[in-house]
C-alpha positions in Angstrom: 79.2 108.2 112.2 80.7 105.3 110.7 79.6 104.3 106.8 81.1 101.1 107.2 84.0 101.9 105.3 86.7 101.1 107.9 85.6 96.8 108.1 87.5 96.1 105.2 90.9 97.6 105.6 92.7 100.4 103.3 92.8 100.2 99.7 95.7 98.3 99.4 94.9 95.4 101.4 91.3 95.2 99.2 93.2 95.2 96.5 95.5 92.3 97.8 92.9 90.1 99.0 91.3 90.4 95.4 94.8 89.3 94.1 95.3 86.7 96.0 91.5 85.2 95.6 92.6 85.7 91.2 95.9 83.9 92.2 93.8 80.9 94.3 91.5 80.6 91.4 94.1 80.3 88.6 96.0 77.8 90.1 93.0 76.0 91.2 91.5 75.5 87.3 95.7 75.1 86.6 95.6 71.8 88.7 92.1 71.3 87.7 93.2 71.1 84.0 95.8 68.9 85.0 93.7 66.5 86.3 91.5 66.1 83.5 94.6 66.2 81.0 94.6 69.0 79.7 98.0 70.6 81.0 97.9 74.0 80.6 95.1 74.9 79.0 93.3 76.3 81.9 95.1 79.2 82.9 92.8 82.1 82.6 95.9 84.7 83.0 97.8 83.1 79.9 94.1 82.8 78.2 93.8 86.7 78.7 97.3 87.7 78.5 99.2 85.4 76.8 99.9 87.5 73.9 101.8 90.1 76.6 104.0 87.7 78.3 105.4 91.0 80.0 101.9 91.6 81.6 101.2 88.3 82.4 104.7 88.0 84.7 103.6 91.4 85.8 100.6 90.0 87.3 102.0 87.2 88.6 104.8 89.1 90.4 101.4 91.2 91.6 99.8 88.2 93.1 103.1 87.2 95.0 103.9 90.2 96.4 100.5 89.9 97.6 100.1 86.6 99.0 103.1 88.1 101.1 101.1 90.7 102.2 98.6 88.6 103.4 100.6 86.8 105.1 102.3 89.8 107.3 99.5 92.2 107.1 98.9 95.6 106.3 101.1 98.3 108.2 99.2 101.3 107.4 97.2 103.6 110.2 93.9 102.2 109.4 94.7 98.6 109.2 96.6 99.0 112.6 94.2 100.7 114.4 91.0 99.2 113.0 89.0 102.3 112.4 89.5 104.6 109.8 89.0 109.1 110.8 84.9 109.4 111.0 84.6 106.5 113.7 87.6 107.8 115.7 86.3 110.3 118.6 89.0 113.9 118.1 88.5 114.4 121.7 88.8 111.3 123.4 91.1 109.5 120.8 89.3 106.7 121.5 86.9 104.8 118.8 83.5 105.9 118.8 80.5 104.1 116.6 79.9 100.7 116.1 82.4 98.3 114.0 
């Protein structure tokens, strides 16, 4: 019986999407800033990290690697085949449940 655990993808691709969205946002109050003139002085990742300049590139190298990601998609099992173990029928090998 499926417990809606396999809509969303594996772990990694979760985690990507919520990179990317942190990515989006940033630049989005970035350019917002901009706009309003203050250059800069909007970016919630220096705000937090700014004192770790390591971490903040870090996290931005994060975000890249998953906007890539996105763009390719996830080659793991349960991203390719759209169900994760519990929905998938042993006998049949084909997807039992709903999705």
């Amino acid at each position: 019986m499926c417990k809606n655990c396999c809509k969303g993808g594996c772990t990694m691709s979760m985690i990507a999407k919520i990179l990317v969205i942190v990515g989006g946002v940033n630049w989005g109050l970035i350019g917002l800033g901009m706009l309003l003139g203050t250059v800069g002085g909007w970016n919630v990742l220096n705000m937090i990290f700014g004192s770790v300049p390591v971490l903040e590139g870090i996290i931005y190298v994060l975000v890249g690697i998953s906007a890539v990601m996105m763009i390719f998609g996830c080659k793991c099992g349960k991203c390719m085949s759209g169900v994760c173990a519990s929905c998938a029928d042993p006998d049949t090998n084909k997807v039992g449940g709903s999705m």
